[in-house]
Structures are given as structure tokens and as C-alpha cells.
C-alpha positions in Angstrom: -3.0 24.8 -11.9 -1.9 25.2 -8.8 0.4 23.2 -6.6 -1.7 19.5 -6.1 0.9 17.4 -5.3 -0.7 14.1 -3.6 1.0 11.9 -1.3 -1.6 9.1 -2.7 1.6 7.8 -4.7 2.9 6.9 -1.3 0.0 6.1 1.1 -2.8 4.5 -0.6 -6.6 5.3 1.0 -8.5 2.8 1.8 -11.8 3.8 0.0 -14.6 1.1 1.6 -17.9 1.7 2.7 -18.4 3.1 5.8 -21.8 2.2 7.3 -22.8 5.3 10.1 -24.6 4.7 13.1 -24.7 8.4 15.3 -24.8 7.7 18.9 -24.4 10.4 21.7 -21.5 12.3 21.3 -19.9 9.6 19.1 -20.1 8.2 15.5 -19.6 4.7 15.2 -17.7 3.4 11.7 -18.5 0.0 10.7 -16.1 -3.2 11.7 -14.6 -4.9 9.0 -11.5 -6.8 10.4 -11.4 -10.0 11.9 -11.6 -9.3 16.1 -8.9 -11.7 16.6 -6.5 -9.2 15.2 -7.8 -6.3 15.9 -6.0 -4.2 18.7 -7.4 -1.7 21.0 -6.8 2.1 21.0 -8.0 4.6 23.0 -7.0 7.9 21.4 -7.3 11.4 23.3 -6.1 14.5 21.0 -5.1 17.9 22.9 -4.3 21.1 20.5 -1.5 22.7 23.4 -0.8 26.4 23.0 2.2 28.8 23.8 1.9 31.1 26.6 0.6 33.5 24.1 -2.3 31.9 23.7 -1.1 30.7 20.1 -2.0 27.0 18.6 1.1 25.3 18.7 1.1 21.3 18.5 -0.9 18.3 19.6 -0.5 16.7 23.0 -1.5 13.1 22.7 -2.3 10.1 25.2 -3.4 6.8 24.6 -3.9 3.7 26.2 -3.4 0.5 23.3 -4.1 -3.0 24.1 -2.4 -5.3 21.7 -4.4 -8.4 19.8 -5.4 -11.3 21.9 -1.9 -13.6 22.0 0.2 -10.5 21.9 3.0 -10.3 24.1 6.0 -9.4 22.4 8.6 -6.2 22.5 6.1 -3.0 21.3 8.1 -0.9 18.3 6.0 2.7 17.7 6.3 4.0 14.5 5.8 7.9 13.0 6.1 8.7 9.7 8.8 10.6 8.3 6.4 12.2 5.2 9.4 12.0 3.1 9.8 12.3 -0.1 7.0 15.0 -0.1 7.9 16.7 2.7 10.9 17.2 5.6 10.0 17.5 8.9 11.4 20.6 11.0 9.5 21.5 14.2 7.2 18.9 14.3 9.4 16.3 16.3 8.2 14.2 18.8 8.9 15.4 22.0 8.2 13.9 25.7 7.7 10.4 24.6 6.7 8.3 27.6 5.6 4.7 27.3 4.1 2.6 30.3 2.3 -0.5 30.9 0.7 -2.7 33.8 4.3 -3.1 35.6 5.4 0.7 35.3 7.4 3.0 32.9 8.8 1.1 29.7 12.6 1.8 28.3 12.6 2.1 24.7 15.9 2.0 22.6 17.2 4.5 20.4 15.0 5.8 17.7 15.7 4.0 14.4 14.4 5.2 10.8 12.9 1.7 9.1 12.6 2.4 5.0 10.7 -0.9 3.0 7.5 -0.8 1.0 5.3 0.9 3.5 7.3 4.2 3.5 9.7 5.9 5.8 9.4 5.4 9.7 10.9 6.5 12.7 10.7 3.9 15.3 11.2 3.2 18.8 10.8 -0.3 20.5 10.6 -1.5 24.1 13.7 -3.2 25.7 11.1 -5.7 27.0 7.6 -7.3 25.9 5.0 -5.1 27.0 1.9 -6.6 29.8 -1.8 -5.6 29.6 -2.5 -1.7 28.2 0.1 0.2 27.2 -0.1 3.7 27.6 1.5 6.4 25.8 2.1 9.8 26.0 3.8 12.4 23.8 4.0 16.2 22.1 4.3 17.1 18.4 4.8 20.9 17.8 3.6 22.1 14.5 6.2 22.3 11.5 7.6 25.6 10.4 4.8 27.6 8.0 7.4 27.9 5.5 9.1 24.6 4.8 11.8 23.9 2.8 10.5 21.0 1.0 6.2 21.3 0.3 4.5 18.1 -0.9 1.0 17.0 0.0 -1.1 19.5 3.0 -0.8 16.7 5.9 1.9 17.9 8.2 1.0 19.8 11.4 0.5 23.5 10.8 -1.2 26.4 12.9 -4.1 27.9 11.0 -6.5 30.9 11.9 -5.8 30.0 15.7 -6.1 26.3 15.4 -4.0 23.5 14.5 -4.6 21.3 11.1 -3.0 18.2 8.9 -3.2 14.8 9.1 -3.3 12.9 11.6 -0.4 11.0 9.5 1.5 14.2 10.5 2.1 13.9 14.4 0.9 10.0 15.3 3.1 7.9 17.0 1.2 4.3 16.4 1.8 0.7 17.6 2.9 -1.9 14.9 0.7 -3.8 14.6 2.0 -5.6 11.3 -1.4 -5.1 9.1 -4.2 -5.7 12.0 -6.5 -3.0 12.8 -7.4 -1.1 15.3 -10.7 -0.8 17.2 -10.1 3.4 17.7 -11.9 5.8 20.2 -10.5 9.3 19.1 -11.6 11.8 22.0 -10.9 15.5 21.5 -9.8 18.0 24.4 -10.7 21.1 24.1 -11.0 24.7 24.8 -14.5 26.2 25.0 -15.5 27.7 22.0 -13.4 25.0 19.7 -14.7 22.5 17.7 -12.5 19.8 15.9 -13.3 18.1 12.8 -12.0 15.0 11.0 -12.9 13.1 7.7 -15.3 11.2 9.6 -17.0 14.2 11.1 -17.0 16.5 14.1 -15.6 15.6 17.7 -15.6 12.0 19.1 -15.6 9.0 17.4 -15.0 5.3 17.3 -14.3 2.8 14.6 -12.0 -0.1 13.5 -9.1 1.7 11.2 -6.1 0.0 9.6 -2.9 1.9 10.6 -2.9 3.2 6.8 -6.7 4.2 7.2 -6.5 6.1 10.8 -3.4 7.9 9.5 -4.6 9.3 6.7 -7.4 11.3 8.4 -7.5 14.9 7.9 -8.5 17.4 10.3 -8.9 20.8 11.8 -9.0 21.8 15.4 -9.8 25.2 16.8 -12.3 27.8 16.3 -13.5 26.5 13.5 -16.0 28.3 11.0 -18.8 25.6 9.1 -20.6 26.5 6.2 -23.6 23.9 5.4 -26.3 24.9 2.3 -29.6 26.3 2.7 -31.8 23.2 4.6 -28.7 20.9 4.9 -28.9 19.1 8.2 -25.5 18.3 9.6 -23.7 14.6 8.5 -26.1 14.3 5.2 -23.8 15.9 2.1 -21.1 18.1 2.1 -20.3 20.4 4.5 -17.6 23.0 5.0 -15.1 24.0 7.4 -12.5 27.0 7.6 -9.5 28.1 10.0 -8.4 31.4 9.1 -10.7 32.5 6.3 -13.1 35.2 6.4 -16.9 33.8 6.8 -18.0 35.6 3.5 -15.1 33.8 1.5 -16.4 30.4 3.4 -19.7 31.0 2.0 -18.7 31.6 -1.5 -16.3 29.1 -2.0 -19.1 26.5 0.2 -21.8 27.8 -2.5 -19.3 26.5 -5.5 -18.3 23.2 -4.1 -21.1 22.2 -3.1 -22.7 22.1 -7.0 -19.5 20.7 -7.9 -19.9 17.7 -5.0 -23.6 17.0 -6.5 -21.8 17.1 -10.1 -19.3 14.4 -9.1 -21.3 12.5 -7.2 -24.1 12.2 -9.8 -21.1 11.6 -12.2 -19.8 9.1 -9.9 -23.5 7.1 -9.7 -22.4 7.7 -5.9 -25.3 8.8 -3.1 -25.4 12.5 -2.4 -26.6 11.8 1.1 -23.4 10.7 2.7 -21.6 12.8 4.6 -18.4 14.7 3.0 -16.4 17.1 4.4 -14.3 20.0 2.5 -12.1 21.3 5.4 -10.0 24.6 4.5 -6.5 25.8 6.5 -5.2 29.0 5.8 -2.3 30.7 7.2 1.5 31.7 5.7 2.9 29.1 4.1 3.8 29.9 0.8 2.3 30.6 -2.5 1.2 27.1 -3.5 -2.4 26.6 -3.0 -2.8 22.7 -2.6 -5.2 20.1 -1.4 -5.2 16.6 -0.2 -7.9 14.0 -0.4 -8.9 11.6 2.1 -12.1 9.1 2.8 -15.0 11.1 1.8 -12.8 15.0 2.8 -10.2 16.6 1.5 -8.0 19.6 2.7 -7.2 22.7 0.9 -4.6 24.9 1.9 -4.7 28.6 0.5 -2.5 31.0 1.2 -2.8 33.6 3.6 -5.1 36.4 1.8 -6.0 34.2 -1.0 -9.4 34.3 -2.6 -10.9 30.5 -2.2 -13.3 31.5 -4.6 -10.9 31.7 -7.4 -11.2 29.4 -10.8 -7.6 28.1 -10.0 -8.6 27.1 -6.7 -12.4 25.5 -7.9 -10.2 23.1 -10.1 -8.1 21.8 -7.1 -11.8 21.2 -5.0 -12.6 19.5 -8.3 -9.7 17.7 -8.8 -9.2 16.4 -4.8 -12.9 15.9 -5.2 -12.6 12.7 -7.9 -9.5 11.4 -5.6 -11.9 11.0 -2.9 -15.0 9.8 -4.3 -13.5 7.7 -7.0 -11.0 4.7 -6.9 -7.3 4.9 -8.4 -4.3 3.0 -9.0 -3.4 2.9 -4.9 -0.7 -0.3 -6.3 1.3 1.6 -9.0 2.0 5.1 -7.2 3.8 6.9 -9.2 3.7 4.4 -11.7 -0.1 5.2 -11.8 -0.2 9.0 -12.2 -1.0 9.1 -15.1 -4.6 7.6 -14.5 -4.8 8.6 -10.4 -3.8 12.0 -11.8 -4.7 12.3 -14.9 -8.6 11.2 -14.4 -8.4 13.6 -11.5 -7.3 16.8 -13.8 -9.4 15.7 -16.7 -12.9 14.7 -15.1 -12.2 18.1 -12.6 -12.5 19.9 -16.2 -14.8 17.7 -17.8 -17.8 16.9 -14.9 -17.8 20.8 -13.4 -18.0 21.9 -17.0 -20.9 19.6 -18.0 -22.6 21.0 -15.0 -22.2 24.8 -16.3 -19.9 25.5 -13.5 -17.4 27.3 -15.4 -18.1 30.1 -18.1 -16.1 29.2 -21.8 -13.6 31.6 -20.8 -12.7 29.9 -17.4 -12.6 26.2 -19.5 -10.7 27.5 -22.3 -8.1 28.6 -19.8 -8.0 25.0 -18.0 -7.5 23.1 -20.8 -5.0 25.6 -21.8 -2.6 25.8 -18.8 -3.2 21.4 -19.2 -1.8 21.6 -22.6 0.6 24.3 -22.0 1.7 22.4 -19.0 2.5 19.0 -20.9 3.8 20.7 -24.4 6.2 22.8 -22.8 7.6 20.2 -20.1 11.5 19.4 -21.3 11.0 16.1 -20.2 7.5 15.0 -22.0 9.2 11.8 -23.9 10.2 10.4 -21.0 8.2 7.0 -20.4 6.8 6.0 -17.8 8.3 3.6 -15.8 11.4 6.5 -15.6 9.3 9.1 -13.6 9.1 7.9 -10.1 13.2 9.0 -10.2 12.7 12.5 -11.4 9.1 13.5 -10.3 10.2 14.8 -7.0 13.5 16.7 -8.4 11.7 19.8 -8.1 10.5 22.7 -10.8 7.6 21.7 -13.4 8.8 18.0 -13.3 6.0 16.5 -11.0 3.7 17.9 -13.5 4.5 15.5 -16.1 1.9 12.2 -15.0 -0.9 15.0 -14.1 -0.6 16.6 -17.6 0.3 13.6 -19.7 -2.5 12.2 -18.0 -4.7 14.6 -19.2 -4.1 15.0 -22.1 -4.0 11.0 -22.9 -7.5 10.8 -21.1 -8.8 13.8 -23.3 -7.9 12.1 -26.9 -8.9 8.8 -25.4 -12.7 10.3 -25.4 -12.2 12.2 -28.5 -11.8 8.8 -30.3 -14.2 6.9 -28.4 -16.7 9.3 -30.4 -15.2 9.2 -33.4 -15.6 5.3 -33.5 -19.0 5.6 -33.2 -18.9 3.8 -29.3 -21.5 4.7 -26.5 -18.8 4.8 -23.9 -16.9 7.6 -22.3 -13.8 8.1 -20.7 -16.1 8.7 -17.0 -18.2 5.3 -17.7 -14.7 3.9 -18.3 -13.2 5.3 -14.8 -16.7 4.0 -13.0 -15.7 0.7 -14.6 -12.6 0.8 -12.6 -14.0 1.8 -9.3 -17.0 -0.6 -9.5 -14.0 -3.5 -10.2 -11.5 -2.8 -7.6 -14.4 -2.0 -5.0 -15.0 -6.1 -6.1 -12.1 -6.9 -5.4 -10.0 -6.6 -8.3 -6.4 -5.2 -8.7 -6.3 -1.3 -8.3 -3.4 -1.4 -10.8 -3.2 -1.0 -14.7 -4.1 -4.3 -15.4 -7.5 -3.8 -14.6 -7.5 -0.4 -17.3 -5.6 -2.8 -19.6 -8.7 -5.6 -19.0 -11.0 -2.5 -19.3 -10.1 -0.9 -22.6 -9.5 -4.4 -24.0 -13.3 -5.4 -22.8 -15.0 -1.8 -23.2 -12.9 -0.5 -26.5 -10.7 -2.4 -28.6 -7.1 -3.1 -29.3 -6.7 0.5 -31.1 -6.9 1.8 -27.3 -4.2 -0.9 -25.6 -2.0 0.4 -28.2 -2.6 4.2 -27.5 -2.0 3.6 -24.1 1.2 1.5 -25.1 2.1 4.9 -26.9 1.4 7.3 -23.8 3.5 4.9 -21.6 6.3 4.7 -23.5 6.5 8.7 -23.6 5.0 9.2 -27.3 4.0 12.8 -27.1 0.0 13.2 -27.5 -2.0 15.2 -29.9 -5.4 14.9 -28.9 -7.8 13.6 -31.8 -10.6 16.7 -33.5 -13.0 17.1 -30.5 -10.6 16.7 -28.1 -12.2 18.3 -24.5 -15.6 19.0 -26.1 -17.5 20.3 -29.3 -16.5 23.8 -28.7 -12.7 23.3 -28.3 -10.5 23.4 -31.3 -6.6 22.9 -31.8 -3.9 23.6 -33.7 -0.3 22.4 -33.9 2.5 24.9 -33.2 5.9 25.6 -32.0 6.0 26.3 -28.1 9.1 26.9 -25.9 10.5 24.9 -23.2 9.7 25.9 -19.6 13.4 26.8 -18.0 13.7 29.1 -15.2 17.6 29.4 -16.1 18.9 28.6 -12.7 19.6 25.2 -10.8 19.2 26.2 -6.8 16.4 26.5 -5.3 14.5 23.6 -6.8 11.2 25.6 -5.1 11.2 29.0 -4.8 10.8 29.7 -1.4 11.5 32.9 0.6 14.6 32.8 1.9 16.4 30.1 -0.5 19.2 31.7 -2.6 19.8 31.8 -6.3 22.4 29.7 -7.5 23.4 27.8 -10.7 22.7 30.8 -13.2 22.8 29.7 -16.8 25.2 31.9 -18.7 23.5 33.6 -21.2 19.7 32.9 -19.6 16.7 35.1 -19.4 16.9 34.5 -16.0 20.5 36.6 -16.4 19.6 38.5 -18.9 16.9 40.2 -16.8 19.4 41.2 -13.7 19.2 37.8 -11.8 22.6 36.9 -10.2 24.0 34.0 -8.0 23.5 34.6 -4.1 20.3 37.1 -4.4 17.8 36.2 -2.0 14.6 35.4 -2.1 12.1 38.1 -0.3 8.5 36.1 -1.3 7.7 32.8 -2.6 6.8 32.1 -6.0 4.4 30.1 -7.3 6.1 29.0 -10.8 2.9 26.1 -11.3 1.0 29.1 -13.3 4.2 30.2 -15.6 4.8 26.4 -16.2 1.3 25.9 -17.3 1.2 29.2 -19.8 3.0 30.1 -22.8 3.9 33.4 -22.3 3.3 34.8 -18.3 6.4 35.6 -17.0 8.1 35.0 -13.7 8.5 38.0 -11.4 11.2 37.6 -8.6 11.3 39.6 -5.4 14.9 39.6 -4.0 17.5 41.0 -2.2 21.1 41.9 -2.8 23.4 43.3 -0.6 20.8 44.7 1.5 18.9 46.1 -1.7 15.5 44.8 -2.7 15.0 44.2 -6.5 12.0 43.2 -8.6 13.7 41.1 -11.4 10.9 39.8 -14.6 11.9 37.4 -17.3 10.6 35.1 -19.9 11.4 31.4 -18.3 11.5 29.6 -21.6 13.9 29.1 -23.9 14.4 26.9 -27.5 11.4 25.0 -28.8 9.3 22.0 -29.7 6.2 21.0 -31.4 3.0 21.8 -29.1 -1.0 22.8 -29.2 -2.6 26.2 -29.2 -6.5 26.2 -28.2 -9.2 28.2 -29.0 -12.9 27.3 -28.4 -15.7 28.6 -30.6 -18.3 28.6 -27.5 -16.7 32.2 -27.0 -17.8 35.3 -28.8 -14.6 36.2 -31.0 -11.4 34.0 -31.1 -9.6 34.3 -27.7 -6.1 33.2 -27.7 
């Protein structure tokens, strides 16, 4: 699996309705806050480029007129995307704030940290009059950055610009009101811009939460659409930098997988959804983030989009998007926001003969593989949200414990003779929080008491407190048979760097390690990144390094686990022969 690292357990989605009305030149998204608190924006977006003619940031203007009875200092806020990411490059620059009596002073810039996340903010000396205007830069973070969570910051891509819109915008607080938004693009002829709610202009009323965690590419942009698709009815596709033939393909597979989900889902296939790729040089990790109705994969430059590796992340950012998840509990709710997202981006392809048995015998492999061999797999759940960032295979841990909790969950829901799945469950918990109810585990716990029994509250009691799973006979489907055995402990043998990106340096060798063993040493230098997500979700592929020493490049292999515990080995009968 490759890297899928969300930054949903930080910034929640707000998954509502959208009703769309298409006007001239602009889509209009359907109000659904109160006018007397609702604020005015009027957003204009400019991708700037360097002399070269190279994408290289956003130039943005806007004028904001605050909520009826608001006249009070005005404190702009940017987020600081920690912990997922680090900002480098993509700083605000040229910040200029007016309003109906001239320029505005703003004080010093002051980071804010409380429930809503980390903030940079700047406030006015002096309550603002009428429209406030604002004007700014963001250039576009460094490709390869030292710290990579969730694909939202600012990057150049195939001659474009891309992210989130969570990744350069300066907003007004506005202290939970919402804004009624025009978003205008400026562009260069031949570019096209496109956001989770479509392509160029648009206007609705977005919480701060809601317009921030829009995703988008800007550029010269490549679409794919299927055979007789018109444009804004299903799923379309949208590239910058990858080949048109690769757009196609990987367009083709997504969008059976989108009518898979959405039938799953008992969502309509008519509304519009947008898959947007970005690729460029940014590392090995392929990754994607999930928005309203979009998500965003990042693939590395070169990279095949086509591959099965990168139709399970399309899956996966695929259920974040179209169903609900525990937005309350973030990491504290990984193991259902996910877990449901690995496990139904196995289970709902597969059902749709999307992937051969080979391809699903290898998922449900690398999940197991992933979980078994994870040093930390007893540790419960209400410990994880202090070591999930710490780097290595550690966020791994709520994705595959997850999984695997979801995939013995089903297994015994048809052993006890019930009619219900583990998907009817998870449409359970979408159809209550969209009414209203709590998008946190108490609404599962209400579920499985409801839907299942007290033999499931306990189970989950078990996963929660870090009981290490074995999935019941049947586990993943019919086909798919288990069997206990000894599996070693995924260690690389080295402390620094916690992600192996080119240019960090080796330190903290483990006397005595593979990693030493094999050559490695303190102080060689990575030449390439490495993506350790498919050696941390396989029992035996080894880690390759590509460093330097002293000048000298050197190709070091090694094993990167060491000792043992109890874990699964798969095989699935569906295959001709025993594949192991």
C-alpha cells in the first residue's frame, strides 16, 4: 500500500448535499447557513510564473465583507498543515490588507494552536470599515519536503500549480459563520482550472473548514470523461503532468470502480465527481487525499497510474469521499475512517471483478503483513494519536488494525447466520450522521448493538484495547484461506531519517542490524527516496538503499526485520495452484 496518509484526522469534510444549479460561466452551490452570519467573499485565484515561464505560486486578491453587525479588529488566519506536513517555500509573501479608509496595519504574525489546528495569524491594529480587501503571494513548497503527510500543499505539476486550497489561503475569522464565496480564476490562454466543485468560476456559501478543503489543479490541464459522458454528470478526470494514454487507462479503471462504490454506497451515479491527478518530483510515495465528491492523487514522476497499488489508493480515497467517517474522533477514529476505507477499497472493487485473484490475494496480503509485522500492534487505541506521526510503518497501525478488525467482523456476521454486512453496517453510519447524529464511535457502538449483538461491542472492546486480531474462517471472502505463523518485526535498523528522503542522512545504526550487516553506516547519504510502505506491508521484499559516501555511490540491500511474533500467512483457492 502506498503512502495514504489523510489529513481527515485533522480537518474534518463537511460531506452535505450540494444541490447544482449551472449558470453562465458559474456553478452555483446551494446556501445552507443562516444570511445573518454569513460573510461575503469575493475570491480571484492567479497561478504567477517565474521568468521562465515556470508555474510557481498563487497570487490572490479578495475583497471580504464581514456579517451584518461586524465591526471589530479583522485577524487572517493560514494554516500551518502541521503535523502532516512543514511548510518551506510556500510562505506568504506581499500581504496587503485595506479597507474603505485606506491601507490597514496588521501586527506581528502570531501562530494560534486550540482545537481547530495550527494557525498563523495576523490581526488589524484597528476594526476594519465596509469591504476589506486583501492581497497576497504564496510560492509553491519545495517538491521534496522534509516532512510528507496528506497531497494539499502547493506544488508545481506538469506546468501547472495544484493542492488545496487549504495550502496557500489566507481567510478572515469569521468564528464558525460561512461565507457566501465567488472563486474567479485568472488565467493564461490555453489553462483550465479545476476544483472539487468543478471547472473555473463558481459561487457558493462555504464554512471556512469546507472552502479550505477544496482540491484543485490549475494549468494546462488534460480531462479524460468515458465514452458518452457529458461534462458535470459522473466522474470525470483530470491530469497535470501525465501522459494522455496513462490518463485514459487509469480514467477507464476508476471510473468502474466510482460506479462500484457508488452503487455500494446506494449513492446517485449522476452527480458530478472529480478524480484530479498531479504528478511531478516529489518523492516515492504515491498518495491521495479525498475531498467533497474529488480526491487528489499524487504519483510520482514516471509512475504508471494504472498500477494495482495505485487502483487501491483511488479505491480507498474513493469511500473517504463518498461515505461518512468518524470526522469527531481523528485519530481516535482511524480505525473505522481508515479501516472501512482499506477494507471496502478491497472488498467493493473486488465484488465488481476489478481485480484478478492474484491482484486480491496480494492486497489482503500486504493488509495482513502490514498489521502482523508492526512492533507496536498491542498498543490500544486511545495511545496512537502520540506515536502515529513518529514516522516509519507506525501510521500504518489504525489503517491495518482497521482492516483487519472490519474483515473478521464480516467473517462472523456470516457465521451467525445474520443478513448484514460490514458495507450495510458503514451505510448505517452514513445514513445516521447525515441525520444528524454523532460522527463518532458511539454511533458504531449504537449500531452493532442495534444491527448485531453484544458478541460484536465486545470484539470491538478487544480491537480497541490492542488485542491482536485473527480474523474468523472466511475472513475476506470464500476463496481466501489463513493460517497462523511466525512473522518478523518490520525494523529498518536505524533511527534518523524517520522518512527516507533524498538527501536526509543515516544515523542511529543498530549495532549488529541488517541494516549494518549489509554495508549501511552512520552519515551516508541518501541519493533517491524510498518508499519503505511496500517492505512494511510484505514479509520478505527487502529494502534497497541508494547512497553516497565520501563522494562514492553505493547500492546497499538488506532484510529490515528482525525477531518474531505470531502472524497470518494467506493463500486463496480462487488461483490455479497455491500462491504464497
Amino acid at each position: 500500500m502506498s503512502d495514504h496518509v489523510r489529513r481527515s484526522s485533522f480537518i474534518q469534510l463537511a460531506m452535505v448535499s450540494l444541490g447544482l444549479v449551472l449558470l453562465p460561466a458559474m456553478r452555483t452551490f446551494a446556501n445552507s447557513s443562516p444570511p445573518s452570519k454569513t460573510a461575503t467573499l469575493d475570491l480571484t485565484l492567479t497561478p504567477t510564473h517565474a521568468p521562465n515561464g515556470i508555474a510557481d505560486g498563487v497570487a490572490v486578491t479578495y475583497s471580504f465583507i464581514p456579517a451584518r453587525g461586524s465591526e471589530a479588529p479583522l485577524t487572517l488566519e493560514l494554516d500551518t498543515l502541521e503535523p502532516g506536513l512543514q511548510r518551506s517555500t510556500d510562505v506568504v509573501t506581499d500581504l496587503v490588507v485595506s479597507d474603505d479608509r485606506g491601507p490597514l496595519a496588521l501586527g506581528r504574525r502570531v501562530r494560534r494552536d486550540n482545537d481547530a489546528g495550527s494557525h498563523e495569524t495576523w490581526t488589524t491594529a484597528h476594526p476594519t470599515s465596509g469591504a476589506v480587501k486583501v492581497s497576497y503571494r504564496m510560492h509553491v513548497a519545495r517538491n521534496m519536503v522534509t516532512k510528507r503527510g496528506p497531497q494539499f500543499d502547493l506544488q508545481a505539476a506538469g506546468g501547472g500549480v495544484s493542492g488545496g486550497y487549504v495550502g496557500f489561503l489566507v481567510l478572515p475569522d469569521i468564528s464558525g459563520g460561512s461565507f457566501d464565496t465567488h472563486v474567479r480564476w485568472h488565467l493564461l490562454p490555453g489553462e483550465t482550472a479545476v476544483s472539487s466543485y468543478g471547472e473555473g468560476d463558481y459561487r457558493g456559501i462555504f464554512t471556512a473548514e469546507k472552502l479550505t478543503d477544496t482540491l484543485f489543479l490549475a494549468g494546462p490541464v488534460m480531462t479524460y470523461r468515458a465514452p458518452g459522458q457529458t461534462k458535470d454528470a459522473g466522474l470525470e478526470v483530470y491530469a497535470l503532468g501525465v501522459a494522455q494514454e496513462q490518463l485514459k487507462q487509469a480514467g477507464d479503471w476508476t471510473a468502474r470502480a466510482h460506479a462500484a462504490e457508488v452503487k455500494a454506497f446506494n449513492l446517485s451515479g449522476d452527480r458530478p465527481y472529480r478524480f484530479m491527478i498531479r504528478s511531478y518530483d516529489g518523492g516515492a510515495n504515491a498518495s491521495g487525499r479525498a475531498a467533497e465528491q474529488s480526491f487528489l492523487l499524487y504519483v510520482p514522476q514516471g509512475s504508471d497510474p494504472g498500477t494495482n497499488a495505485l487502483h487501491y489508493i483511488v479505491a480507498h480515497e474513493m469511500v473517504h469521499s463518498l461515505a461518512r467517517y468518524l470526522e469527531k474522533e481523528n485519530i481516535d477514529g482511524d480505525w473505522y475512517t481508515e479501516g472501512t476505507a482499506n477494507y471496502l477499497a478491497i472488498t467493493v472493487p473486488d465484488a465488481a471483478g476489478l481485480y484478478t485473484p492474484a491482484q486480491y490475494l496480494e492486497l489482503v496480503k500486504a493488509e495482513s503483513a502490514g498489521y502482523y509485522t508492526n512492533a507496536q500492534r498491542s498498543l490500544p487505541n486511545s495511545k496512537l494519536a502520540a506515536t502515529v506521526w513518529s514516522g516509519r510503518n507506525a501510521w500504518l497501525l489504525p489503517y491495518n488494525r482497521g482492516t483487519m478488525y472490519l474483515a473478521d467482523l464480516d467473517a462472523k456476521l456470516r457465521t451467525h447466520g445474520t443478513k448484514v454486512t460490514v458495507l450495510a453496517l458503514v451505510n448505517e453510519m452514513s445514513k445516521r450522521i447525515n441525520a444528524g447524529e454523532p460522527s463518532d464511535r458511539h454511533t458504531w457502538l449504537d449500531v452493532l448493538s442495534k444491527r448485531v449483538g453484544p458478541w460484536a461491542i465486545d470484539d470491538w472492546n478487544d480491537m480497541m484495547s490492542g488485542n491482536v486480531i485473527f480474523p474468523a474462517k472466511g475472513a475476506f471472502d470464500s476463496c481466501m484461506q489463513s493460517r497462523k505463523e511466525d512473522v518478523r518485526i518490520f525494523d529498518l535498523g536505524f533511527s534518523s531519517p524517520v522518512r527516507l528522503i533524498a538527501g536526509s542522512t543515516i544515523g542511529g545504526l543498530v549495532h549488529g542490524s541488517n541494516a549494518e550487516r549489509a554495508g549501511l553506516r552512520n552519515g551516508d547519504v541518501l541519493v533517491t527516496g524510498t518508499d519503505i510502505n511496500p517492505m512494511a506491508e510484505s514479509l520478505d521484499k527487502p529494502v534497497v538503499l541508494h547512497v553516497r559516501r565520501s563522494g562514492k555511490p553505493m547500492t546497499i540491500a538488506f532484510d529490515p526485520r528482525g525477531g518474531s511474533q505470531p502472524g497470518l500467512a494467506w493463500t486463496s483457492s480462487c488461483l490455479r495452484g497455491e500462491v504464497h
